[in-house]
N, C-alpha and C positions, 0 to 999 in steps of 0.2 A: 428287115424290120417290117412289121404290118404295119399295115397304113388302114384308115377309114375314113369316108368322105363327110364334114361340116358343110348344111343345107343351112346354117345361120351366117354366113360371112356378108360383111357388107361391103359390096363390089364399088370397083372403080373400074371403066375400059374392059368387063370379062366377055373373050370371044361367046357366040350364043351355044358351042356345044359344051362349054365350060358352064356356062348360068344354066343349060339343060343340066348337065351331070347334077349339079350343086340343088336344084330343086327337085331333082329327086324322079327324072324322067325315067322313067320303064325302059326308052329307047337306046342309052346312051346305057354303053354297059362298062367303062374307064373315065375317070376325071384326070386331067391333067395333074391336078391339085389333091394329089393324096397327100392325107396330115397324118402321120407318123402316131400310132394309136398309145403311144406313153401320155401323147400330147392330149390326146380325147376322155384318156380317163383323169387327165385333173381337172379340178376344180377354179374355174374363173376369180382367179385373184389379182385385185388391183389397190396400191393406194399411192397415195401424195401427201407430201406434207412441207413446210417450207425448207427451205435451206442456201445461207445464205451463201451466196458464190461469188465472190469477186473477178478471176478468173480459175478453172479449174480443170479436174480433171476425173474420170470414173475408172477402174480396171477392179477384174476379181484375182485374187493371187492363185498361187495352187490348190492351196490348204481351202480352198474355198473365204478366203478373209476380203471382204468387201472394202475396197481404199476408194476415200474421196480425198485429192487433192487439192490445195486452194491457193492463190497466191496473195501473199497478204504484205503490210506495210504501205508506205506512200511510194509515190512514183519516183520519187530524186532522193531517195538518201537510205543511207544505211539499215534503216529499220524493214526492211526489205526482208522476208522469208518464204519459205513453204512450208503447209499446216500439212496433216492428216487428219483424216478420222476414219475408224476401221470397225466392220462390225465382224464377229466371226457367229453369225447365227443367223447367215442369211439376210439381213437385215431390218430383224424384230429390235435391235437394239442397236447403241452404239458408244464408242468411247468419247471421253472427251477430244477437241482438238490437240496436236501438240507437234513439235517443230520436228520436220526434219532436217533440217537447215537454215543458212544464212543464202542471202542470195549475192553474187559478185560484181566487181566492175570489169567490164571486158571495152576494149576498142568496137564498137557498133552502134552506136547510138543510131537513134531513131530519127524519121527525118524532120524538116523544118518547120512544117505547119501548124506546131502544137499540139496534133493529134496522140503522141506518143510522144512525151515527156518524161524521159527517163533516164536522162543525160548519164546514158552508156551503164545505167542498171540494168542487169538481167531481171526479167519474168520468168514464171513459171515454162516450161517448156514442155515436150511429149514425153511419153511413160513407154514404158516397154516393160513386160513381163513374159520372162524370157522360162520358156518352158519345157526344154530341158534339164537348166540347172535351179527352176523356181526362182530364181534373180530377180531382182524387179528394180528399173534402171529408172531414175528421172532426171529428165534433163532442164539447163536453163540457156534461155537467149534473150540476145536484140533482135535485130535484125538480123544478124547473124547470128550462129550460138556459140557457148562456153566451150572451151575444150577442157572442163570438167563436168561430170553427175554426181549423185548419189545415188549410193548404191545399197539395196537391202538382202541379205541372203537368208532373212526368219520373217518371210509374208510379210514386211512391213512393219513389225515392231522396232526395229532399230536400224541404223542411217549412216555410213559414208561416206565422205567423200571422196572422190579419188580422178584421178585422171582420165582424158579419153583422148581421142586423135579423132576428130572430123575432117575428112579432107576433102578440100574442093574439087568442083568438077572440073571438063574441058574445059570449060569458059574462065577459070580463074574465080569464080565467087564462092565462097564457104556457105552452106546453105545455113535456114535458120531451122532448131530440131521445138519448129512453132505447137505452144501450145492450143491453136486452133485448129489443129491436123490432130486427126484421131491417133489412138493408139497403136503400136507396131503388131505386130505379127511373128509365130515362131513358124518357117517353112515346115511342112509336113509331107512331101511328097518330092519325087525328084533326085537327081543328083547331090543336090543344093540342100538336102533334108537337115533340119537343125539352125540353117541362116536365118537371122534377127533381118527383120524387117521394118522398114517405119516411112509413113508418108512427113515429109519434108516441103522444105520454100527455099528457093532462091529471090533475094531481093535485088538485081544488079546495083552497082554502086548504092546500093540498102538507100533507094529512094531517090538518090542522088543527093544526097543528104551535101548541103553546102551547095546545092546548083540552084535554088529555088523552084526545084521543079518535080514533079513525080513521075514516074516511069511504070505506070500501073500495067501498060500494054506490054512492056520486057518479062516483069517477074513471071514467075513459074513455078508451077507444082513438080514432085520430082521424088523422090526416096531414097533414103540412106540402108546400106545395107551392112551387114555385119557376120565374117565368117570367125574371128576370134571370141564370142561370145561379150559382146560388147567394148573390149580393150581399144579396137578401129573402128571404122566407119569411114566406107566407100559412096562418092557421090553415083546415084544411077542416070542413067539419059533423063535428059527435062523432058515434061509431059508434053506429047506431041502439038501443042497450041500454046503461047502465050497467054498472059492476064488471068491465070489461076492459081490456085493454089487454096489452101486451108482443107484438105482431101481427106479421104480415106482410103483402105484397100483390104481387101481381105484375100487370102487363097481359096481357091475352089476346088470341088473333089477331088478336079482333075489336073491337077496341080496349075493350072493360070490365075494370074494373078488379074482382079477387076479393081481399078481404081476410079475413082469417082471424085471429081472436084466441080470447088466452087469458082465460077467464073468473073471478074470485075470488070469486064469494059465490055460486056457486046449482050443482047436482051435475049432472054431464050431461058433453056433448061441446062441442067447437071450436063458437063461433061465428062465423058467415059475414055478409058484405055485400056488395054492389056497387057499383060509381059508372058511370054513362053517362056524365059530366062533367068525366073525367083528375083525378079525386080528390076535387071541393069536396063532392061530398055522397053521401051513402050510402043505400042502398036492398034490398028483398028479403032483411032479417037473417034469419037463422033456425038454427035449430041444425043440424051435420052428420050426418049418417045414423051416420057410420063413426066418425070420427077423433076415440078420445075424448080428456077436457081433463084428463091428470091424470098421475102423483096427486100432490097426496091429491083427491078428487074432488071437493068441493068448494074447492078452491083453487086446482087447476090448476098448468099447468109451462111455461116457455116455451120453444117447439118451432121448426124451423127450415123456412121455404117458399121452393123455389125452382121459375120456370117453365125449364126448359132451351130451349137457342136451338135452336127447330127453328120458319120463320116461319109454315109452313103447318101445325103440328099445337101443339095445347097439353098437351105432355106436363109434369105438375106433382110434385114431391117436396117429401115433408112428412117431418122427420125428429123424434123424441121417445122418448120411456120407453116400451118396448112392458109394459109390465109393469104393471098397470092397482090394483097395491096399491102398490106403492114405485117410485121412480123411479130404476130401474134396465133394462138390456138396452135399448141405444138401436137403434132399429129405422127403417128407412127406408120409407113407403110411397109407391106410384108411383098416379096418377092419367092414364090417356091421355086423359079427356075436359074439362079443365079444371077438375077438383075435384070433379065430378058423381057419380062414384064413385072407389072406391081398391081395384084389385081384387089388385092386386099388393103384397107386403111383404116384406121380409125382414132380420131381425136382423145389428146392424153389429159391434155387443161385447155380451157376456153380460158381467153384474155394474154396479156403477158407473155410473149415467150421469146427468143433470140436463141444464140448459140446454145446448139445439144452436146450431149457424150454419153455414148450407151456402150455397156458390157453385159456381158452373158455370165450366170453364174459357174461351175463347175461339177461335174457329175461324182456323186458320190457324197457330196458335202450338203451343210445346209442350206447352201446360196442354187443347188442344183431345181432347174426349170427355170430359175427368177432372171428379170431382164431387168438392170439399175440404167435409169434417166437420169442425167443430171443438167438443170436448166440453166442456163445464164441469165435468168431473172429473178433468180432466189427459189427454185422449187426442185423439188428432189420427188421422183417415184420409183414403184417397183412393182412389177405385174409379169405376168405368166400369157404364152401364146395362146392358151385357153381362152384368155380375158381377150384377147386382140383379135378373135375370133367370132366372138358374140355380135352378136346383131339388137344392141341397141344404142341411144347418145352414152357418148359419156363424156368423162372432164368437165363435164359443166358446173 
């Protein structure tokens, strides 16, 4: 694929033979930071409009059909569901909301401090769309989750429910399949080519729900995997550190897997992992240079990871509160080397922002180049790496 260099990007941290390449130096005859030249010939498009989110979720189907998920009802009783709304135009337009289900009572309730009052109602949980067979899995939990989904085999128009098998890890805890972990992943490379993947939580004793006490520094990030095409689901090794969870992951060209999560008990930035093994176990933690975890900083926010479909580059977006005291101004930064750095950023909306979720459109359809944000403060965008690109404010 040809690639051509943008002299407009507005840097964060760029080595100086990088900011030489990028302005345009005579001397520097390679940029690290080639941009893939489909991406040069479009046209900078952004916009924003409200949308309101109580808890949620973003994915593109196959067919290119843009799903937003939402979890709705009260917290303790049966009026409890999950919405949709789906655009197939890319998203110039959209439908009305409309259910895909009821939500269930499972043994997991949340724990004692009234923070999560749900007395053993499921929420909204993670999504998976599964892409070899276009499947598209949503799940519900507590603290732990349902050992049922729904499930759609037509992009999202219509909804089952049916059975699953989650099974717990070495430790005895059934993870929870939380809808604050990004969406899963179809393996692409590998042995293992085809396996459903999805970042996951373990809660130990789900808070310790009945001990009046919390166990923030136990839980754990961690991923569920799946070689039946969603029928089971195997626990992977917990993420190499304690006190995280609400993650993402994506695969990378080369077939490793990067996981990134949010931290709650220790002050600092994103922490990272990898798997050699399409998920079962984790390797090379360590904290990110850049991409801090917050705020508040010791508690951290959860932020949205997505790899875009480009097969031979790993071009990665991380979206979160650029605003490093309150979590506000949600800001997108761009990654060309697989997470290695993040030299690129730029603000999506000033004011308001909290938990992301970002999806990449589909090639060939009309959602193709478009990137969907969806905010946990009530705001919905959609813009193109073109626009992420440009060198002037925006959001404001």
């Amino acid at each position: 694929m040809k690639s051509i260099l943008i002299n407009s990007i507005k840097l964060r941290s760029v080595p100086l033979l990088v900011l030489s390449c990028l302005t345009g130096s005579l001397f520097a005859k390679e940029s690290p930071l080639k941009i893939p030249e489909d991406i040069v010939k479009q046209n900078p498009f952004f916009q924003v409009w409200d949308e309101e989110v109580p808890t949620g979720q973003v994915v593109v189907a196959m067919d290119g059909s843009v799903l937003v998920f939402k979890g709705q009802g009260s917290g303790t009783d049966e009026s409890r569901y999950i919405s949709i709304k789906r655009s197939v135009d890319g998203g110039k337009t959209w439908t009305k909301e409309s259910k895909v289900g009821n939500m269930i009572k499972v043994d997991g309730d949340m724990s004692d401090d009234g923070r999560y009052p749900n007395n053993n109602w499921t929420g909204l949980g993670n999504v998976m769309v599964d892409e070899v067979t276009g499947d598209i899995m949503v799940f519900m939990t507590t603290l732990k989750t349902a050992q049922k989904l729904f499930r759609s085999k037509d992009h999202g128009k219509t909804w089952k429910m049916e059975e699953t098998q989650i099974k717990a890890g070495k430790d005895g805890w059934t993870p929870a399949t939380n809808g604050a972990c990004d969406p899963g992943v179809t393996i692409k490379n590998g042995p293992k080519k085809g396996r459903l993947l999805m970042p996951a939580r373990v809660f130990p004793e789900y808070l310790n729900k009945g001990k009046n006490k919390k166990r923030f520094n136990d839980l754990y990030a961690m991923a569920l995997y799946s070689d039946d095409r969603g029928k089971s689901w195997n626990s992977s090794a917990p993420f190499p550190i304690g006190g995280t969870g609400e993650s993402g992951l994506v695969e990378l060209s080369n077939g490793k897997i990067y996981h990134n999560s949010r931290t709650h008990m220790r002050p600092g930035n994103r922490r990272i992992a990898y798997s050699h093994d399409a998920g079962e176990t984790w390797v090379g933690e360590h904290e990110d240079d850049e991409l801090f975890d917050g705020p508040p900083d010791v508690y951290g926010c959860k932020a949205g990871l997505l790899r875009l479909p480009y097969e031979d580059r790993d071009i990665l977006l991380f979206s979160s509160p650029g605003n490093r005291e309150t979590r506000t101004d949600i800001t997108v930064w761009v990654s060309f080397d697989g997470g290695q750095s993040w030299p690129v950023h730029r603000l999506i909306k000033e004011g308001p922002g909290n938990y992301t979720w970002i999806a990449a459109g589909r090639k060939g359809t009309p959602s193709e180049g478009f990137v969907y944000l969806l905010a946990g403060k009530d705001w919905m965008a959609r813009f193109n790496l073109s626009w992420l690109l440009e060198s002037n404010n925006a959001g404001k």
